[in-house]
C-alpha positions as CSV (number, residue, x, y, z in Angstrom):
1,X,24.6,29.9,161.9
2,X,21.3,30.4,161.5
3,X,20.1,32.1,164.5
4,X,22.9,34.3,163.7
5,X,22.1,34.9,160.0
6,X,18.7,36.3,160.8
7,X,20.0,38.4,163.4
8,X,22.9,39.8,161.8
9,X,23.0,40.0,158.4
10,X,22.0,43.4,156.6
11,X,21.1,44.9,153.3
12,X,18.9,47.6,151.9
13,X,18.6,49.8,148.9
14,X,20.1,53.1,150.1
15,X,23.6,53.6,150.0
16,X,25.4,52.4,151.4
17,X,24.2,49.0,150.7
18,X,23.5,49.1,147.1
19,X,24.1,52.5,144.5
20,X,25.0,53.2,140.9
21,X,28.7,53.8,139.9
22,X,27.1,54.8,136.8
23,X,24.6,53.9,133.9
24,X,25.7,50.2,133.9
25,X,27.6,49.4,136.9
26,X,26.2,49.2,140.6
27,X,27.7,47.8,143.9
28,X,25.8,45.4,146.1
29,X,26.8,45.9,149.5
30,X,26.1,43.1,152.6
31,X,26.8,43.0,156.2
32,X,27.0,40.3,158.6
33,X,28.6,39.0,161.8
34,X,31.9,39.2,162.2
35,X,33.4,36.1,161.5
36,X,30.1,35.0,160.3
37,X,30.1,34.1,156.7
38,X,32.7,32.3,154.9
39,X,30.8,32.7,151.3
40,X,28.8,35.4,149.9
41,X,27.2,34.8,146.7
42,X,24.8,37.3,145.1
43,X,22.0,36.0,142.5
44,X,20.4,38.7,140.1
45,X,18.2,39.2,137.1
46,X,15.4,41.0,135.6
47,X,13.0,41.7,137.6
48,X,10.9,41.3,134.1
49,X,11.9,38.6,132.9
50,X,9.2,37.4,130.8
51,X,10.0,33.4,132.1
52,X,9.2,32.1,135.7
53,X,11.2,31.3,138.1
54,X,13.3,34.5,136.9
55,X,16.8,33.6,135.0
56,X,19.1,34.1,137.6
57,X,23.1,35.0,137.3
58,X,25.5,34.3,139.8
59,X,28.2,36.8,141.4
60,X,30.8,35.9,144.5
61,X,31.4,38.9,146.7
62,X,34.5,39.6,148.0
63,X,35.0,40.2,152.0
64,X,36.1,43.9,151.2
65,X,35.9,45.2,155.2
66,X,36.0,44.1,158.9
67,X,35.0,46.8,161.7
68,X,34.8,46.6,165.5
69,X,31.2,44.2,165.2
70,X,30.3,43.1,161.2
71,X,31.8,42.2,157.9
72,X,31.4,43.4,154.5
73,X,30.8,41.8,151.5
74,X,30.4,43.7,148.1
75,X,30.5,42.9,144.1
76,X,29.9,45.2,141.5
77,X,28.0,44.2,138.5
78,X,28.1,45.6,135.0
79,X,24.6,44.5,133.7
80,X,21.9,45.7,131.5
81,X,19.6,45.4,133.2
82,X,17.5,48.8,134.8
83,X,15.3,46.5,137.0
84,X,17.0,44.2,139.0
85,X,16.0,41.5,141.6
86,X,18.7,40.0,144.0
87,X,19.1,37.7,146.9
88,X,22.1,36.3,148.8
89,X,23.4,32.9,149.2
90,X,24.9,32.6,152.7
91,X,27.3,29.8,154.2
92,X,29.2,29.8,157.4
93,X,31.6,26.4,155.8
94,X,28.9,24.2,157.5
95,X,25.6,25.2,156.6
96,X,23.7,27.5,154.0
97,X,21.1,29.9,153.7
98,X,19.1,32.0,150.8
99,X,18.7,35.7,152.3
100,X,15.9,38.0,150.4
101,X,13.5,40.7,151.6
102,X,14.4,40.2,155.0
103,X,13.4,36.4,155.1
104,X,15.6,33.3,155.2
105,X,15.4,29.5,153.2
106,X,17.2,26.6,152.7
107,X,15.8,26.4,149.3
108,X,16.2,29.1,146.3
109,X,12.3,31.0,146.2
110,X,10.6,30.9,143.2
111,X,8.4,34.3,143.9
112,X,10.8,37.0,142.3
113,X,8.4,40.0,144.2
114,X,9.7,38.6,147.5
115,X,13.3,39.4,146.5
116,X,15.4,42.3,147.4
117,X,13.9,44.9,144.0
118,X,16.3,48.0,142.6
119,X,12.8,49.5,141.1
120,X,14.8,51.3,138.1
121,X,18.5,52.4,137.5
122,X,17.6,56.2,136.9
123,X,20.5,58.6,135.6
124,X,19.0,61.2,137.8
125,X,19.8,59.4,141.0
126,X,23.3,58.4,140.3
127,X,26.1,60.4,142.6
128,X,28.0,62.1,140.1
129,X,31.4,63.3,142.0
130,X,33.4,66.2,140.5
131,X,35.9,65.7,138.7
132,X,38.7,66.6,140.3
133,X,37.4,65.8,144.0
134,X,39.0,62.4,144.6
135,X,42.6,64.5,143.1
136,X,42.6,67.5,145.9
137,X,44.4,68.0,148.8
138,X,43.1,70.5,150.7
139,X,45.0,73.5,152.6
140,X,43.0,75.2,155.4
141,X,43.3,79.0,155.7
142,X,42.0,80.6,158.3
143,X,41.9,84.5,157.0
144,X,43.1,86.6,160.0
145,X,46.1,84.6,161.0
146,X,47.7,83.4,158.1
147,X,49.8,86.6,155.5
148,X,50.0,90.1,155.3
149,X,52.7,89.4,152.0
150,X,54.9,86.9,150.6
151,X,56.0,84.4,153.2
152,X,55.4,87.7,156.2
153,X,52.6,87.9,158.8
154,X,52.6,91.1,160.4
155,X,50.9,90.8,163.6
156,X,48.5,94.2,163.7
157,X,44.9,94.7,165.1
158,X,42.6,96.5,163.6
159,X,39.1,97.8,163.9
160,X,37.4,99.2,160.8
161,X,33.8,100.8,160.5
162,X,32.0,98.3,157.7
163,X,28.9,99.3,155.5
164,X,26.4,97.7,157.7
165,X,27.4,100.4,160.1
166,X,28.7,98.0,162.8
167,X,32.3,97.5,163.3
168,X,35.0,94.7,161.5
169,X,37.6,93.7,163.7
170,X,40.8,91.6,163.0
171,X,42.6,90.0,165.9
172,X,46.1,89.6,163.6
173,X,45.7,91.3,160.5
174,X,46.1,88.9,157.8
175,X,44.1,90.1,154.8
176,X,42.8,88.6,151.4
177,X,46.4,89.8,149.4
178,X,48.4,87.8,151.9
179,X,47.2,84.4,150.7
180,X,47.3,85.6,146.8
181,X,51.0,86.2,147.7
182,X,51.7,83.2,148.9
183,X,49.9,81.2,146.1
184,X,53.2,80.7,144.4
185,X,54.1,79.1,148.3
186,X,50.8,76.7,148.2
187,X,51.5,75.2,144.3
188,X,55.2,74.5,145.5
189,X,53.7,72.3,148.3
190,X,51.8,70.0,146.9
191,X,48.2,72.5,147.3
192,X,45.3,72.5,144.7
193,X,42.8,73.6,146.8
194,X,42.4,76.4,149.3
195,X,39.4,76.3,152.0
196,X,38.7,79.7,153.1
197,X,37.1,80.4,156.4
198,X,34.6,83.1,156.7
199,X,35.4,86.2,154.8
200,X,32.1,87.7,154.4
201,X,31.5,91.1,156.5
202,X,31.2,90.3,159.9
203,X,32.1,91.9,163.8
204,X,34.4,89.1,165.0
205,X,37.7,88.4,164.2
206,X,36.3,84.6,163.3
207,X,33.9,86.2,160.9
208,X,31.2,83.6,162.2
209,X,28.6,86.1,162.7
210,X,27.9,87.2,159.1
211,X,26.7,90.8,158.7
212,X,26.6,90.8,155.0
213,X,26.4,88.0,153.2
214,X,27.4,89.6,149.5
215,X,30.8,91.9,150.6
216,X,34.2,90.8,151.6
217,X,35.1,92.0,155.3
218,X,37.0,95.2,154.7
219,X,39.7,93.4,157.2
220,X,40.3,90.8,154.7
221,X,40.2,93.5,151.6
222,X,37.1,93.6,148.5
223,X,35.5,91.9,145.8
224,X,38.0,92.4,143.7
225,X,40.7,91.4,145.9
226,X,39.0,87.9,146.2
227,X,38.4,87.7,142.7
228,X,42.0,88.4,142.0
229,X,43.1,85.6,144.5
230,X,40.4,83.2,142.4
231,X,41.6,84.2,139.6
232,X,45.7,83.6,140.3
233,X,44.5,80.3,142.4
234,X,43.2,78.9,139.4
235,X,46.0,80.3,137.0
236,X,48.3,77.7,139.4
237,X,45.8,74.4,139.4
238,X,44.1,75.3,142.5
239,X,40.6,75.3,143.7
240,X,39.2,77.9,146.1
241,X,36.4,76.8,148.7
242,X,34.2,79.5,150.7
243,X,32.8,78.6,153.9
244,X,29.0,79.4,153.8
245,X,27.2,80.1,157.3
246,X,23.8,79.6,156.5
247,X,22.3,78.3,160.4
248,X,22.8,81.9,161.8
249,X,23.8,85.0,161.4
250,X,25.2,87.4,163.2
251,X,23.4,90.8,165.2
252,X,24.6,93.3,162.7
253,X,22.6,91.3,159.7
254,X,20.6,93.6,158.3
255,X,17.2,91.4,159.1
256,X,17.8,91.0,162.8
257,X,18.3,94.6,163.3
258,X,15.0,95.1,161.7
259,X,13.9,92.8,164.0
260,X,15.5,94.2,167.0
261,X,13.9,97.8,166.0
262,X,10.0,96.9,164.6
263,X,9.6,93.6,167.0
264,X,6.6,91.5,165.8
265,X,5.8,94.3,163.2
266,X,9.0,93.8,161.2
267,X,8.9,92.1,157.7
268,X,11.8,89.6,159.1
269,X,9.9,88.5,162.1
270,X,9.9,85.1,160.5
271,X,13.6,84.8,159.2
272,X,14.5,83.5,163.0
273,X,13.6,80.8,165.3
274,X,11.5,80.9,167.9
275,X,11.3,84.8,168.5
276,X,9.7,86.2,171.6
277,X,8.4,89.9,171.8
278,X,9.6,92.1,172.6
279,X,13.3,90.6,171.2
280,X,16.0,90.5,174.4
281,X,19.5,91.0,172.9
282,X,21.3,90.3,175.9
283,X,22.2,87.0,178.0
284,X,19.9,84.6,177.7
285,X,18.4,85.7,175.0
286,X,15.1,84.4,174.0
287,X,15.3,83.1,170.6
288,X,17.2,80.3,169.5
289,X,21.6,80.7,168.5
290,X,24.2,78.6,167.5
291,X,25.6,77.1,171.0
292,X,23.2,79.8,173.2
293,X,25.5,82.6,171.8
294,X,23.4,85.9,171.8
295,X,25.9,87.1,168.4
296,X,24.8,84.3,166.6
297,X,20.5,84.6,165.9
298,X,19.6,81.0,164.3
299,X,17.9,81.4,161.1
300,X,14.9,79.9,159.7
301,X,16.0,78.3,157.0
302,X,12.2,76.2,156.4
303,X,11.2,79.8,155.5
304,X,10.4,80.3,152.0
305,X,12.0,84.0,151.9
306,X,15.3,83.0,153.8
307,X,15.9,79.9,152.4
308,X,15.5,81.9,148.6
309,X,18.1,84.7,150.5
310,X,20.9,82.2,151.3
311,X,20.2,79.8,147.9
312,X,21.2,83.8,146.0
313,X,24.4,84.0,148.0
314,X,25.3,80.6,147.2
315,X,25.0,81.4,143.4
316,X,26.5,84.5,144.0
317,X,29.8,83.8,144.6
318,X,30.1,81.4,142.2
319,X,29.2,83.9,139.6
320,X,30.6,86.9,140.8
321,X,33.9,85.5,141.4
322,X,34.4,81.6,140.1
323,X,34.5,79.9,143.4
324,X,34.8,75.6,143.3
325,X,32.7,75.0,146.0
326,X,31.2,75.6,150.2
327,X,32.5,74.3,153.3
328,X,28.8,74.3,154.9
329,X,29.1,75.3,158.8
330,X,26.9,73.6,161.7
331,X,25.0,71.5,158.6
332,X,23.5,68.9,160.4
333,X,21.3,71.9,162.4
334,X,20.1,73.3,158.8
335,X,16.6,71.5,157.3
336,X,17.2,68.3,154.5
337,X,15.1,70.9,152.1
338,X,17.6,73.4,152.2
339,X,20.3,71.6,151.2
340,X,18.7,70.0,148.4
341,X,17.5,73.0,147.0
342,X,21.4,74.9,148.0
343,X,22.9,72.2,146.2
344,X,20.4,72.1,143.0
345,X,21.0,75.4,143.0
346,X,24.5,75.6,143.2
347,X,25.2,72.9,140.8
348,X,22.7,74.6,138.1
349,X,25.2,77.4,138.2
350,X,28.7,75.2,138.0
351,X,28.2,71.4,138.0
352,X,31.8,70.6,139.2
353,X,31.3,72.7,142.9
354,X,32.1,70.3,145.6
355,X,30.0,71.2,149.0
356,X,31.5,69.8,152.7
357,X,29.1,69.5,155.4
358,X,30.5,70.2,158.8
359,X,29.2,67.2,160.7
360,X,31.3,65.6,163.1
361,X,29.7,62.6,163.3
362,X,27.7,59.6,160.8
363,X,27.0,61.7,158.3
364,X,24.7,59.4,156.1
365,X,21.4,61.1,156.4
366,X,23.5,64.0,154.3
367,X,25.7,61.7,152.2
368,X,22.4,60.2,149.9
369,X,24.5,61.8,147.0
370,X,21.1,64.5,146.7
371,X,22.9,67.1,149.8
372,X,26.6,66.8,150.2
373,X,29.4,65.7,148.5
374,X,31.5,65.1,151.6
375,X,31.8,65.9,155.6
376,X,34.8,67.1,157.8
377,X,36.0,63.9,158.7
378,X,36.4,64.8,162.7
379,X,36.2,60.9,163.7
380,X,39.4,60.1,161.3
381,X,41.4,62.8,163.2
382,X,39.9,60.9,166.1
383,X,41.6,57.9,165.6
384,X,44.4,58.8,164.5
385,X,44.8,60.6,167.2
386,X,44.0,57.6,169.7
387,X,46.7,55.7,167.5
388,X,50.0,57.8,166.5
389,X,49.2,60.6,169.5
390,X,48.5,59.1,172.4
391,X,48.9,55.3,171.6
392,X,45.8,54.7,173.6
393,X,44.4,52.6,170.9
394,X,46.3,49.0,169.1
395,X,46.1,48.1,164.8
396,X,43.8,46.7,165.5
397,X,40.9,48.8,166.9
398,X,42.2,51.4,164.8
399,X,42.1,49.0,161.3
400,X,38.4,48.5,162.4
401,X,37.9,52.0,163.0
402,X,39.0,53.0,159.9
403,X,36.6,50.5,158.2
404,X,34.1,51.2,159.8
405,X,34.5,54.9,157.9
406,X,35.0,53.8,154.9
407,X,32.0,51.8,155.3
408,X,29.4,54.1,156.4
409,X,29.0,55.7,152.8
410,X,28.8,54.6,149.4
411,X,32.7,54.3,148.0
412,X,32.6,57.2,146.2
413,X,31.6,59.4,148.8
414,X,33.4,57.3,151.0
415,X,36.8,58.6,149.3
416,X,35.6,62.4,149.2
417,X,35.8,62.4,152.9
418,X,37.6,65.8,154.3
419,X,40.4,63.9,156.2
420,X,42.0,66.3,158.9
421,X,44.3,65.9,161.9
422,X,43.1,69.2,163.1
423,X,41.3,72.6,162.5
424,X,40.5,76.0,163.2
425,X,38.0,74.0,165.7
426,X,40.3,71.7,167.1
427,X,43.8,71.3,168.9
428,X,46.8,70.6,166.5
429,X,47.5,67.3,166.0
430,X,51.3,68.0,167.1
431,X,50.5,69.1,170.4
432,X,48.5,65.7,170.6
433,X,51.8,64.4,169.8
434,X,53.5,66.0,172.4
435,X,55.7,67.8,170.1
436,X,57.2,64.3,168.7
437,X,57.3,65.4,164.6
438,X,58.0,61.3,164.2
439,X,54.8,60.3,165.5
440,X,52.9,63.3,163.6
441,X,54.8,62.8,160.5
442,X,53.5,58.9,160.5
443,X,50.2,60.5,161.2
444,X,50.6,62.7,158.0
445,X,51.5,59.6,156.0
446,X,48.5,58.0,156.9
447,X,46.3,61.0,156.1
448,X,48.1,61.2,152.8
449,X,48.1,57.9,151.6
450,X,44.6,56.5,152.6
451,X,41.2,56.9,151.3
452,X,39.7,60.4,151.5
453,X,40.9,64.6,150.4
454,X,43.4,65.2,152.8
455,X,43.3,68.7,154.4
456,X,46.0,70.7,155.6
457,X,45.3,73.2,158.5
458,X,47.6,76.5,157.8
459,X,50.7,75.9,160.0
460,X,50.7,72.4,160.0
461,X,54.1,72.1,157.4
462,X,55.7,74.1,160.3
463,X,54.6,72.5,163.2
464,X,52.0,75.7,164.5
465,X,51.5,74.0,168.6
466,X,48.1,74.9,170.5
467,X,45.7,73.5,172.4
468,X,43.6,76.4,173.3
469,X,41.5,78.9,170.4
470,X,43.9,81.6,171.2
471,X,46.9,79.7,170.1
472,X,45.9,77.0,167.5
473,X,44.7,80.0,165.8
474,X,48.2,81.8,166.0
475,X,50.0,83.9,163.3
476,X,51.6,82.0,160.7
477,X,55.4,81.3,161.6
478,X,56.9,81.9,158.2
479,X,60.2,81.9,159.0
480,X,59.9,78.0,159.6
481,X,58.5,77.2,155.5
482,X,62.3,76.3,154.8
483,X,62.5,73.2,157.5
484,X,62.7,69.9,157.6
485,X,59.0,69.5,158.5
486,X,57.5,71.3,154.9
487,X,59.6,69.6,153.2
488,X,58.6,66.4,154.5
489,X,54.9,67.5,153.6
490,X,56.1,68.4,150.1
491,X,57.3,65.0,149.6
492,X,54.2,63.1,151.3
493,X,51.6,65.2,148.7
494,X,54.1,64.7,146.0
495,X,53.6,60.7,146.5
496,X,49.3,61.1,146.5
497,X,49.6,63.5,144.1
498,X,51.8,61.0,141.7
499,X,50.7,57.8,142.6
500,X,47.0,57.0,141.4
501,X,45.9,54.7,143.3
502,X,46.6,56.8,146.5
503,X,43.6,58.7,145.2
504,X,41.2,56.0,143.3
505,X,42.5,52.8,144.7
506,X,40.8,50.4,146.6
507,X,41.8,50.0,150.9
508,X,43.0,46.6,152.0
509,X,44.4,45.7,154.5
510,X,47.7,43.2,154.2
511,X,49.4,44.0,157.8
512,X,47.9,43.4,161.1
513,X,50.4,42.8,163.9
514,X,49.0,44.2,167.5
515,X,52.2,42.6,169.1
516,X,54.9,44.8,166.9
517,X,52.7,47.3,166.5
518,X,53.0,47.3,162.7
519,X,49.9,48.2,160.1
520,X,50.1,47.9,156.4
521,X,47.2,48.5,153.8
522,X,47.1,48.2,149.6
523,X,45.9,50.8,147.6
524,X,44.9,49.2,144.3
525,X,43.5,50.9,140.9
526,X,43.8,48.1,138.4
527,X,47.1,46.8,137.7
528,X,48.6,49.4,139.9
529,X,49.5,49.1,143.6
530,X,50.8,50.5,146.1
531,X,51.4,49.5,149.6
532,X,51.9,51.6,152.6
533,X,53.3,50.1,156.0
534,X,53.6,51.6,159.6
535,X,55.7,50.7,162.2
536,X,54.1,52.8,165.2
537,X,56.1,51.1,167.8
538,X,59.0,52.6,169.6
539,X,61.8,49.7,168.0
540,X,63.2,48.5,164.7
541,X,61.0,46.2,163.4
542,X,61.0,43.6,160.5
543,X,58.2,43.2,158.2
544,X,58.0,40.6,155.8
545,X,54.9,40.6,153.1
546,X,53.9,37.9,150.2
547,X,54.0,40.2,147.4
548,X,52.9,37.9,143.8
549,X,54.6,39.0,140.5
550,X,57.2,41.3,141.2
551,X,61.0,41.2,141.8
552,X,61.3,44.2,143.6
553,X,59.5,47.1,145.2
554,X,60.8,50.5,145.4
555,X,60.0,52.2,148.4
556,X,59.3,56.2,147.4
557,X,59.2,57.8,150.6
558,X,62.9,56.8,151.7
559,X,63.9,56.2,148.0
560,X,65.2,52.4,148.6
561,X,64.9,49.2,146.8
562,X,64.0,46.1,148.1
563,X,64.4,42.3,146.8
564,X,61.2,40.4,146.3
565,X,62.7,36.8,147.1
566,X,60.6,33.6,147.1
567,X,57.4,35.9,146.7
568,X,58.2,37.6,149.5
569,X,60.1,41.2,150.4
570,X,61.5,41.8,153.5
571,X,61.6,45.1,155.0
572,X,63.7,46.7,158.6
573,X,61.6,49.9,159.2
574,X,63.0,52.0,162.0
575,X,60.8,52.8,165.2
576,X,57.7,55.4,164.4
577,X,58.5,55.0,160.6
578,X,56.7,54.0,157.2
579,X,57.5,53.1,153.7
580,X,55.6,53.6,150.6
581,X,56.3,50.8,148.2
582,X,55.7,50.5,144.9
């Protein structure tokens, strides 16, 4: 044990590992070899303890994860003390180690400066979430394809001269008013929080290649059409995020054209990267872009006068027409800098903003609690996919994937992860399915019922198909809102929605069966549970699950009852199916 102590047992300071849940509570965080540990015992006290050795208190931790390689113990303290020294007692059932500052001994160490040290429990560095984060489920618009009115998307091209004197185009026409028309649509679903992308004045269709960063894109309508959609979107409960493209820009920006015109004499020659003279707007080009697109000039967002630009427009929008927060796009490409100072600047303006990086991968450089408040959550699509799709993955590989998610970042930014199946970047998750609405409707239980804002890509309550940009960007199929398939989405956000711990609860996982294919996870918030089982397999199955204290559960999602007998409730779930029990 040992040997394998010293190799595989972690902990440091830095979230994950250790971070405030406020003035007087923090979690301690270890990990170890799976399979490793059978006890975890942390010892604390103050680190200023005017005896010596220092008084030491005791706390068990509590195996709280598994992945694919390592364990996870935690414990959260509620202590008064702001200077705290810890170690970790260690035992494998057989033998027993003390673990501190990255040293091992059979004995407890008398020297408290060789422990593990949290310097000071400062207010300032505490992650304060927003309020109603960990409460949103998230509905994914993307402008062009979605409404012309209520419930109507008329399909119409357009081309319109914009102020920067370039051109605005629209690929289907769906404008601004269409969404406010349908806001009445969104509330009914379960919605309380749209995410807009682009709608800033721009040539493409995408609006990816911002032209103006302070005007609406006279395809999608005006100022005070979007403040009039705000304004109605937050008369019905529901928070509107702007996507912000702050790593380029696009060749109509008023800065590039300068630079395209004066060369190394313009005044922006330094608002790019990596400019060569004279500038070559054509294929290659030679300065640096977003994916070696010529339309899309990288900025240089480490210079003083650009980085003071895009912090304006990030404050502008808040104040000009109430927005809740920024979907941030290609943010792992942007300097650290910036986005401390964006979201300083932001949150000077309206402390309850919520900003979503678009990283696809480990995030945790960005998730410190000082940057973002979440990411798009590409790996939970991922393995989703891998498990209701395409079945290429078992419980459990996926139970360890999942896990492994949650325990990247500290819990509370853990659960503001921006869970989709699929995007305006993406494939849809039905066509992953193969067009099978019971394996996608599992998937959509999952997504609604475990940690994480769930977000909802236009389309998806109808079952919008594609695989290629062309078609998982289609019009909206209105005629479809009155199936079987929204109202199935109605009822899964009315459960998260209703159920508390589905949004603040603890994960744990009670189910793990790889022959039947069955999963099942708790979602815990104090005295209230909830537990959500999966049969992904392709027969009937029987699930049977200790359950303490109760003499029946009521499952919500197929409105039954079931008998706890003996302490244990016994449940048939029909092939690709779930219940929600409670």
């Amino acid at each position: 044990m040992k040997h394998c102590l010293k190799k595989r047992c972690t902990t440091r300071q830095p979230p994950p590992y250790l971070y405030a849940l406020d003035e007087a509570r923090i979690a301690v965080r270890l990990r170890a070899k799976k399979g490793d540990l059978k006890q975890c015992v942390l010892y604390y006290g103050d680190r200023y303890a005017s005896t010596n050795p220092v008084p030491l208190q005791r706390a068990v931790m509590t195996k709280i994860a598994s992945d694919y390689l390592f364990d996870y113990f935690e414990v959260e303290l509620a202590t008064e003390f702001k200077r705290i020294c810890y170690l970790f007692w260690l035992s494998d059932g057989q033998e027993s180690l003390y673990y501190f500052g990255q040293n091992f001994a059979s004995a407890l160490p008398v020297n408290r400066n060789t422990y593990f040290i949290l310097p000071y429990l400062r207010r300032e560095e505490i992650y304060r979430p927003a309020t109603w984060a960990s409460q949103a489920v998230i509905y994914q618009i993307f402008p062009d394809s979605f409404a012309t009115g209520p419930q109507e998307m008329v399909v119409a091209p357009k081309t319109i001269r914009n102020q920067t004197g370039g051109e605005s185009k629209g690929r289907c026409g769906g404008n601004l008013a269409g969404i406010t028309a349908n806001l009445p649509y969104l509330a009914d679903l379960g919605i309380n929080c749209l995410y807009l992308t682009p709608i800033f004045t721009a040539h493409s269709y995408h609006k990816y290649d911002t032209a103006d960063y302070f005007t609406i894109d006279p395809c999608f309508g005006d100022l005070e059409t979007f403040q009039d959609l705000v304004r109605k979107a937050h008369a019905l409960g529901i928070k509107v995020i702007l996507d912000g493209v702050f790593n380029h820009c696009g060749p109509h920006f008023f800065a590039f054209r300068d630079v395209l015109e004066k060369g190394e004499k313009s005044p922006y020659r330094n608002w790019f990267y990596q400019l060569e003279f004279p500038v070559r707007f054509e294929d290659p080009p030679n300065y640096e872009c977003f994916a070696y697109t010529r339309y899309m000039p990288k900025l240089n967002t480490g210079d003083p006068e650009v980085r003071e630009y895009l912090l304006k427009v990030g404050t502008f929008w808040i104040e000009q027409a109430d927005i809740d927060g920024w979907r941030l796009d290609v943010a792992n490409e942007v300097d650290h800098y910036f986005w401390k100072c964006f979201r300083r600047a932001v949150k000077a303006v309206k402390p309850e903003v919520i900003l979503v990086g678009e990283i696809w991968g480990d995030a945790e450089p960005w998730l410190q609690g000082d940057e973002f408040d979440s990411t798009m959550n590409y790996r939970f699509a991922d393995l989703c996919r891998e498990f209701f799709a395409e079945r290429r993955i078992g419980v459990y590989e996926f139970d360890a994937g999942m896990h492994q998610l949650l325990m990247r970042y500290m819990r509370p930014i853990a659960n503001l992860q921006m869970n989709l199946l699929d995007s305006h970047d993406v494939a849809r998750f039905i066509s992953w399915c193969q067009g099978d609405q019971r394996r996608y409707k599992l998937a959509v239980l999952y997504q609604m019922t475990a940690p994480g804002i769930p977000s909802v890509f236009y389309g998806d309550e109808v079952g919008l198909e594609g695989i290629d940009e062309e078609d998982y960007r289609q019009p909206m199929r209105w005629e479809r809102v009155d199936g079987d398939l929204t109202a199935y989405y109605r009822r899964v956000i009315g459960l998260r929605r209703r159920l508390s711990p589905l949004t603040a609860g603890s994960y744990r996982t009670v189910l793990l069966d790889q022959v039947k294919d069955t999963y099942g996870f708790i979602r815990e918030n104090g005295e209230e549970r909830v537990y959500v089982l999966l049969n992904n397999s392709e027969v009937w199955q029987t699930i049977e699950l200790p359950v303490s204290g109760k003499q029946s559960l009521t499952d919500h999602l197929n409105n039954r009852e079931y008998p706890v007998v003996n302490g244990v409730v016994k449940i048939e779930l029909p092939p690709v199916s779930g219940a929600v029990l409670v």
